[in-house]
C-alpha positions in Angstrom: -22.3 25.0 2.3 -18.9 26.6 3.7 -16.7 24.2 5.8 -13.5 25.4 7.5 -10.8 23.2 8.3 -8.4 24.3 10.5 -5.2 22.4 10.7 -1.0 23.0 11.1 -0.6 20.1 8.6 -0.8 21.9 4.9 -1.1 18.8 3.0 -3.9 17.4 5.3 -5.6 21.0 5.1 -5.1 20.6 1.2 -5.9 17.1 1.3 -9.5 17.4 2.8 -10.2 20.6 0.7 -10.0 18.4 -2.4 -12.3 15.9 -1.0 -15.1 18.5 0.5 -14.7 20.4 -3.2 -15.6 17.1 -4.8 -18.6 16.8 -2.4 -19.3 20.6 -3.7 -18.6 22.3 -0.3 -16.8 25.4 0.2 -13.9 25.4 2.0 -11.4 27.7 3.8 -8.5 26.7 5.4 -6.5 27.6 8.2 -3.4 26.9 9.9 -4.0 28.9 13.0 -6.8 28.7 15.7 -6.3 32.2 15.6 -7.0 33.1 12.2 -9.9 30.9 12.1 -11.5 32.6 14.9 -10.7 36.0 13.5 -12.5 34.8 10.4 -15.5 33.5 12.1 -16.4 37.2 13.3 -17.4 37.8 9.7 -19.2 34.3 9.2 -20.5 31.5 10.2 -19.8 28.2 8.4 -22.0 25.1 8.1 -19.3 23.2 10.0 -15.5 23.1 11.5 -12.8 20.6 11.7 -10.3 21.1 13.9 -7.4 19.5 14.6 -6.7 18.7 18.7 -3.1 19.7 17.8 -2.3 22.9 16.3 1.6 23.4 16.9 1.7 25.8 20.3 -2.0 26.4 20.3 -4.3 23.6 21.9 -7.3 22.6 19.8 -9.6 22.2 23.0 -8.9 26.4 23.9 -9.8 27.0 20.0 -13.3 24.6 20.9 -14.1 27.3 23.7 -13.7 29.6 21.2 -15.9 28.8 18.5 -18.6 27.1 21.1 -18.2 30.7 23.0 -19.2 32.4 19.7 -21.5 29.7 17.9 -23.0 27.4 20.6 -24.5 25.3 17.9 -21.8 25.3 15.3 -21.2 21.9 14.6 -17.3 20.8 15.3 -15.0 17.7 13.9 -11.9 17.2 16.0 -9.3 15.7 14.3 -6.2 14.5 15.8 -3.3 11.9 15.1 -2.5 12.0 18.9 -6.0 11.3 20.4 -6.9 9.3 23.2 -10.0 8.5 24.6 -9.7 10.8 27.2 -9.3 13.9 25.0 -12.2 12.5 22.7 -14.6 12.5 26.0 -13.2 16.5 26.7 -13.9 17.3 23.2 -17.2 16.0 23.3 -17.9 17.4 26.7 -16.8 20.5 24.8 -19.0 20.2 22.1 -17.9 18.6 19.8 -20.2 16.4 17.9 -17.6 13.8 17.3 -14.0 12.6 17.2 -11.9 11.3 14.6 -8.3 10.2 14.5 -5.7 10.1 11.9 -5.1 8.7 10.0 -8.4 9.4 8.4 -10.8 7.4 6.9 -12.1 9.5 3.5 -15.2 7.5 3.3 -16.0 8.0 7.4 -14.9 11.7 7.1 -17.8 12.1 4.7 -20.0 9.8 6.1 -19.5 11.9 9.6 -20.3 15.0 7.5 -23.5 14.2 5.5 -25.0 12.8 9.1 -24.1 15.4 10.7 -24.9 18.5 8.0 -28.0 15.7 7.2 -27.4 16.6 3.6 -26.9 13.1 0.7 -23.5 12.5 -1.1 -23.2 14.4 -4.1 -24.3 11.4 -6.5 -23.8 13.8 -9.8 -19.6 13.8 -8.3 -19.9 10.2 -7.9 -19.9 9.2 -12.0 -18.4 6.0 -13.0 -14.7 6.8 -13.6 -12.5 4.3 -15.2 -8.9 3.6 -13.7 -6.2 2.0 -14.3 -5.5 -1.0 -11.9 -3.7 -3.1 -14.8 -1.0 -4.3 -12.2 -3.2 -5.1 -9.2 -4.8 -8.3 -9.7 -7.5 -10.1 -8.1 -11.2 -9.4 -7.1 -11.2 -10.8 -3.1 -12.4 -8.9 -0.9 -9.4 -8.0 0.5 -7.9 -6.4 -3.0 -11.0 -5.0 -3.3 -10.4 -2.7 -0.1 -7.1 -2.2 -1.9 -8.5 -1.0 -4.8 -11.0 1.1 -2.8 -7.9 3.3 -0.9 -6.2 3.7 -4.4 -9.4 5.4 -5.6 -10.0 7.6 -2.6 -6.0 8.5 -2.4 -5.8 9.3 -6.2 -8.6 11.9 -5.7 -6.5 13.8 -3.4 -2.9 15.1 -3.0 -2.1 13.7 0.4 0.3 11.0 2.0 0.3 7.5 1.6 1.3 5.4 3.4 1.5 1.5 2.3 2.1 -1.6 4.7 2.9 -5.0 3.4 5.3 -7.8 3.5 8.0 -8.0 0.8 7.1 -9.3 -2.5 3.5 -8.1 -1.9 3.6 -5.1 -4.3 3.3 -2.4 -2.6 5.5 -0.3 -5.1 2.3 -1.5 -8.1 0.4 0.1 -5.5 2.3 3.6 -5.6 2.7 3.7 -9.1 -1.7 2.9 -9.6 -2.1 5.8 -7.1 0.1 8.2 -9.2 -1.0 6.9 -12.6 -5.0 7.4 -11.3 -3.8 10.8 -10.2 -4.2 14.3 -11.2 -0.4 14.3 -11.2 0.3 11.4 -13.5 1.9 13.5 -16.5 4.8 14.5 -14.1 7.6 12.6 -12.7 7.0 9.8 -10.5 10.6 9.1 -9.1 11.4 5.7 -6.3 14.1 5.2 -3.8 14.5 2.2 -2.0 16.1 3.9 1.9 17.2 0.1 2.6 19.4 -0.1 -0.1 21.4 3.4 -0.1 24.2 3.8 2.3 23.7 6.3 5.4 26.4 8.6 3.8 24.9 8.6 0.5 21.0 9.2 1.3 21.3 12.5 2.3 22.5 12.9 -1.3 20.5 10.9 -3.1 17.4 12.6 -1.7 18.5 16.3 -1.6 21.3 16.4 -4.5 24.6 18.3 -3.6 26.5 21.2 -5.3 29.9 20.7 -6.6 32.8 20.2 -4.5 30.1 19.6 -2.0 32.4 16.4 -0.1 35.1 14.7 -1.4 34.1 13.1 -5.2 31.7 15.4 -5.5 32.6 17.0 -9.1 29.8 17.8 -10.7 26.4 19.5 -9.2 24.2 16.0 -8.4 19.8 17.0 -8.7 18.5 14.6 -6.0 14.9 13.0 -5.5 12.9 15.8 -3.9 13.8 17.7 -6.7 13.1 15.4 -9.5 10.1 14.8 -8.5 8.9 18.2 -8.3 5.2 18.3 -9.1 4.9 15.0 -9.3 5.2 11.9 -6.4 8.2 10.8 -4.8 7.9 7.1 -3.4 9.7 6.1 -0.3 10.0 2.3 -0.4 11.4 0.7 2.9 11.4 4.0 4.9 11.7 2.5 8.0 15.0 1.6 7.3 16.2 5.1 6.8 18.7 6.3 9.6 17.0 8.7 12.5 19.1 11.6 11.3 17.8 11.3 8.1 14.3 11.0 9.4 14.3 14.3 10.8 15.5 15.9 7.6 12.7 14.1 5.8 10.5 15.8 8.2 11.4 18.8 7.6 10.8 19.1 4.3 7.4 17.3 4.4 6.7 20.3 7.2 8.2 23.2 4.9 8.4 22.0 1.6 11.6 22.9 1.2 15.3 21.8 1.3 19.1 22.7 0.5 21.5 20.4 -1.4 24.5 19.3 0.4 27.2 22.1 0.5 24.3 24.4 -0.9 23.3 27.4 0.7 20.0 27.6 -1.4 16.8 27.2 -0.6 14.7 25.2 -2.6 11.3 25.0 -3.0 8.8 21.9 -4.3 5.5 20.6 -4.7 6.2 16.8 -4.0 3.5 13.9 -2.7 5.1 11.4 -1.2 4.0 7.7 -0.8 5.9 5.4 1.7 5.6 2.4 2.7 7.6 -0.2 4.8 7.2 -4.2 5.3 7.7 -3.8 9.2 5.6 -2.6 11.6 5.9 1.0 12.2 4.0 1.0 15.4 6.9 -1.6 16.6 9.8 0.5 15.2 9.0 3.4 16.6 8.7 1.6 20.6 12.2 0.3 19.5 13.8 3.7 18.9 13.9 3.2 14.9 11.4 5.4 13.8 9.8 8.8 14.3 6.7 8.7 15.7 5.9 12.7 14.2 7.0 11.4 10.8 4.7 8.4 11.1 2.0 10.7 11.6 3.0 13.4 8.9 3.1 10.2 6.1 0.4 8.2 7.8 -2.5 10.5 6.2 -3.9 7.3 4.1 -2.8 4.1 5.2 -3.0 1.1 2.6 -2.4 -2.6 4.3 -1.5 -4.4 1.1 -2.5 -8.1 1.9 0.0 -11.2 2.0 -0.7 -13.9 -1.1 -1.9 -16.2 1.8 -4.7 -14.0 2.7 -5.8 -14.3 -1.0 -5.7 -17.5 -2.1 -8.3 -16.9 -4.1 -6.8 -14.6 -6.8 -4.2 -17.0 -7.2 -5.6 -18.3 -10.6 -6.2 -14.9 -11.9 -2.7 -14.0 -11.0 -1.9 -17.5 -12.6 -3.2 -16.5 -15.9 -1.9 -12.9 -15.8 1.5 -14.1 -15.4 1.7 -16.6 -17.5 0.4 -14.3 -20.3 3.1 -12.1 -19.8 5.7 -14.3 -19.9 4.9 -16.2 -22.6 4.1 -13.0 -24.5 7.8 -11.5 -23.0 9.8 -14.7 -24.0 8.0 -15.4 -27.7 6.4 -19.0 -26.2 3.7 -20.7 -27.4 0.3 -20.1 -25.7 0.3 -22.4 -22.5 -2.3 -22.9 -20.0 -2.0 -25.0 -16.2 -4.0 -27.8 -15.6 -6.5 -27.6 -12.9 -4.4 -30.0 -10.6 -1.6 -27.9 -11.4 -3.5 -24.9 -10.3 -5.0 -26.7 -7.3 -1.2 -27.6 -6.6 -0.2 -23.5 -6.5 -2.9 -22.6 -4.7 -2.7 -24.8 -2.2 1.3 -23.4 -1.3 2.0 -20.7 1.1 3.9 -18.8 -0.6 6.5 -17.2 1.5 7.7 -15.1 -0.9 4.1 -13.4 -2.0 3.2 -12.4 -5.4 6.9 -11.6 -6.2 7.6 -15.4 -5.8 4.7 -16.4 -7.5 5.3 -14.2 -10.7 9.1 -15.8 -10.8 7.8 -19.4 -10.6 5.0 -18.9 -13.2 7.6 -17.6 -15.5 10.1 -20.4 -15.0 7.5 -22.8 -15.7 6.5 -20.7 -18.8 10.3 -21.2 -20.3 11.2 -24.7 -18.8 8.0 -26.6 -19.2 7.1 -28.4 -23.1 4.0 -28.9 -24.2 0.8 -26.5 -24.0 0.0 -28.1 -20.4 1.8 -27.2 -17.5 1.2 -30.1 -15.2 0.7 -31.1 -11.1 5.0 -32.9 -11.9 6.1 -29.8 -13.1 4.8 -27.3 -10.6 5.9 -29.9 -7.9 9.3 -30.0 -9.3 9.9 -26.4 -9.4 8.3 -25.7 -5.9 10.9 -28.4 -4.5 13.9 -27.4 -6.5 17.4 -29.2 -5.8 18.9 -25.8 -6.0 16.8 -24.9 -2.9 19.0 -27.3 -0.9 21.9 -25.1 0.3 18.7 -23.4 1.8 17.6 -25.6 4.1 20.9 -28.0 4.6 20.2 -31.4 6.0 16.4 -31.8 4.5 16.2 -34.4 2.0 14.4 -32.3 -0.7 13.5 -35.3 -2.8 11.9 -37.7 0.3 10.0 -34.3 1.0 8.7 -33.8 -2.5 8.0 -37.6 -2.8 5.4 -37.8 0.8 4.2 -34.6 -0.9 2.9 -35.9 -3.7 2.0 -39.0 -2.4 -0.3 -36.8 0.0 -1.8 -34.9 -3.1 -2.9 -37.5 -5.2 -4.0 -39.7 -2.6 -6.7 -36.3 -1.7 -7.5 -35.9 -5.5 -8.0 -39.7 -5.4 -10.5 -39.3 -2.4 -12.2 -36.3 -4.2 -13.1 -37.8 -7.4 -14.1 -41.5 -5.3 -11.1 -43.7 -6.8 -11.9 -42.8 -10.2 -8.6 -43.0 -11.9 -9.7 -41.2 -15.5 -11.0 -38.3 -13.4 -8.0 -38.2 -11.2 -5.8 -38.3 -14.3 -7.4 -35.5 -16.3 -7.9 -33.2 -13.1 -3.7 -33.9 -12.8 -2.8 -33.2 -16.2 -1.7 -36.5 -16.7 -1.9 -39.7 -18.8 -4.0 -42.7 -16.7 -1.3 -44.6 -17.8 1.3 -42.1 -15.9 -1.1 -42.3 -12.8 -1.2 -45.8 -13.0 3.1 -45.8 -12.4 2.7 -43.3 -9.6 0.2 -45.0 -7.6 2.6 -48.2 -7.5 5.9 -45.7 -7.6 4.2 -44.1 -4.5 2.9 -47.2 -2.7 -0.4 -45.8 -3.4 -3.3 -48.9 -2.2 -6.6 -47.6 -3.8 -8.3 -49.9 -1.0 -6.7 -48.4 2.2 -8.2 -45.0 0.6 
C-alpha cells in the first residue's frame, strides 16, 4: 500500500517514512501541498498525512484539495500547532482524524492499521536485542522509557528528553544512538549551560582563522563533528535566544557557516535535546522558542525522577555497587536488607546521580562484606553536609532518625530482637546498646 506524507519538516517527512517502510508501506514524501496534489493526478494512495501547517500554504486548502479529487481518500492531519478547533474543521473537512505533535509512533500506527483495517506487520516485529546496559530498572515507568528508546532508535528523528538533574537523561541519548542505525559514527555532547554566550556560537559551528580575536587556528565545531552521526544538546533551554534561532536554522536547512566563514556547509546530523526545566514554562517566560520546541519535540522522552521509582532502587543498588567495587579493586560487598530498606526509603533529591555517588562511597569507606543500616545512615547525614543547611543539628537529626527506624523494624518483626538485628545488619548485642542509647522502651511499642 502507498502512503504519502506531506510535510515542510524534512526530518519528520524522513522520520515517518522509516516507520511506514518498517510496516512495509510505500511511501512518497512531499514538502509542498502543491506537489502532492500534482502527484495525485497520476495516483491514488491508500492514505495521506498532512500536516495543518505547511510553511505559506494552509493544510486545510490542501484538504479541499485532495477531498475535491478523492472524496474517500482517507486523510491524517498532523500538526504541532493544533487546537481543537482546527481538529473539528479538519474533520468537518474530512479528515478521518487528528493528531498532534509531537507524535506518538505507536498511536500513528495504531491510527493507520484501524483506519487502512490492515494487522501490524508481525514478520517486522522480530525480537531484537538492544542495548539498555545503563538504564536500569524494570517499573513501569522505565519500562515506558525503554519503550521510546526503541521506537526513536528505529528512526532518524528528534528527541527530545525531559527530566530533572541527575536523572540521566544523557544514558538516555547515548542508548538511543548506540540502538541506532547510526551508532558507528560520532556521537558528540555539549552541555549549552555550561559554555559562555560568546563561545557557543563557536563551539557549535567552528570558526575559521583569524575569525575574532584569539582565533589562530581554523576550530571544527559540533555540527560538524557529528556529521552522520547524533549531536546531543544537554540543557538546551539554557542556550541564549540568539543562539536559538541559529540552531533553528540549521535544524530547518541542514546547513551552517563557521564564524568568519563564508562557506556553506552541509551535514546529516540528528539531534537529541533535552532540558531539566519545563519548556512549556520557558517559552511563556520569553526563554525559549516555541518553533524550535516544535522542530526538536518530534519524540518526547519524560525520564522519571528516582522518587517515582522506588522500586528499582535495589537493582540500581546492586549495579552500582558492582561497578565500584569492580572500578576500585574491592572485595565483593553486598547491603543488608535494612540497609537497603534504609536507601529506599530516602528521597533522593539528587536522583540516580546521587545515589550512584553514595553507593560508591560506601563501597570505599565501609569494612567488612556487609554494608549496614549505621553506615548508610552515617553517609546520608554526613557532618560535611553542615555548611548546607547552617543551624540544623545534623547529629540530633540523624539520632530521632534512627530512633524512628528501628522502632518501625521493631513493630514489623513484633519485638523480636534476633529478627530485628539480622534484618539491620547488626549484632543483637549492638541492637541491644541502641535501644537503651536511643531510649528505645520495647513496652511503649
Amino acid at each position: 500500500m502507498k502512503v504519502y506524507v506531506i510535510d515542510d519538516d524534512r526530518s519528520i517527512r524522513t522520520s515517518l517514512k522509516e516507520i511506514l517502510e518498517d510496516e512495509d508501506f510505500v511511501v512518497e514524501q512531499f514538502a509542498t501541498g502543491k506537489s502532492a496534489v500534482k502527484a495525485l493526478e497520476k495516483e491514488r494512495p491508500a492514505l495521506i498525512l498532512l500536516d495543518l501547517w505547511l510553511g505559506k500554504e494552509d493544510g486545510l486548502e490542501v484538504l479541499d484539495e485532495i477531498r475535491r479529487m478523492y472524496p474517500a481518500l482517507p486523510v491524517l492531519m498532523i500538526s504541532g500547532h493544533g487546537t481543537i478547533e482546527q481538529a473539528v474543521a479538519a474533520t468537518k473537512k474530512g479528515a478521518v482524524d487528528f493528531l498532534e505533535k509531537p507524535l506518538s509512533i505507536q498511536s500513528i500506527l495504531d491510527k493507520i492499521h484501524a483506519v487502512l483495517h490492515v494487522e501490524p506487520n508481525v514478520a517486522k516485529k522480530k525480537e531484537v536485542q538492544l542495548d539498555f546496559d545503563e538504564i536500569i530498572g524494570d517499573s513501569e515507568q522505565i519500562l515506558r522509557v525503554k519503550q521510546a528508546i526503541a521506537q526513536a532508535a528505529r528512526t532518524n528523528a528528534r528527541v527530545f528528553i525531559f527530566g530533572e538533574n541527575g536523572t540521566g537523561k544523557e544514558l538516555v541519548a547515548r542508548a538511543i544512538f548506540r540502538n541506532s542505525s547510526r551508532s558507528d559514527k560520532p556521537f558528540v555532547d555539549l552541555n549549552c549551560a555550561a559554555i559562555p554566550a560568546e563561545l557557543i556560537e563557536s563551539e557549535l559551528f567552528g570558526h575559521e582563522k583569524g575569525a575574532f580575536t584569539g582565533a589562530a587556528d581554523r576550530r571544527i565545531g559540533k555540527f560538524e563533528q557529528a556529521d552522520e552521526g547524533t549531536l546531543f544538546l544537554d540543557e538546551i533551554c539554557d542556550m541564549a535566544m540568539t543562539m536559538q534561532a541559529k540552531v533553528l536554522r540549521v535544524l530547518e536547512e541542514q546547513r551552517f557557516q563557521r564564524v568568519g566563514g563564508n562557506e556553506s556547509i552541509s551535514v546529516d546530523v540528528r539531534v537529541i535535546a533535552a532540558t531539566n526545566i519545563d519548556p512549556q514554562q520557558a517559552i511563556r517566560d520569553g526563554r525559549f522558542r516555541e518553533d524550535l520546541y516544535y522542530r526538536l519535540n518530534v519524540i518526547p522522552i519524560n525520564m522519571p525522577a528516582l522518587r517515582e521509582r522506588m522500586g528499582d532502587i535495589p537493582l540500581l543498588l546492586d549495579h552500582f555497587l558492582r561497578q565500584a567495587v569492580k572500578a576500585n579493586g574491592l572485595p565483593a560487598k553486598v547491603f543488608t536488607p535494612g540497609a537497603i530498606d534504609l536507601l529506599a526509603r530516602y528521597e533522593w533529591p539528587g536522583n540516580v546521580r546521587e545515589l550512584k555517588n553514595v553507593v560508591e562511597r560506601l563501597a570505599i569507606l565501609s569494612e567488612g562484606e556487609q554494608i549496614d543500616v549505621n553506615q548508610v545512615a552515617d553517609s546520608l547525614f554526613r557532618p560535611d553536609q553542615d555548611d548546607q543547611f547552617p543551624g540544623l543539628d545534623l547529629r540530633s537529626a540523624r539520632r530521632d532518625f534512627e530512633k524512628k527506624y528501628i522502632m518501625q523494624a521493631l513493630k514489623q518483626f513484633e519485638k523480636n530482637i534476633s529478627r530485628t538485628a539480622r534484618f539491620l545488619g547488626m549484632e543483637r548485642t549492638h541492637l541491644h546498646r541502641k535501644l537503651k542509647t536511643l531510649k528505645i522502651n520495647l513496652d511503649e511499642l
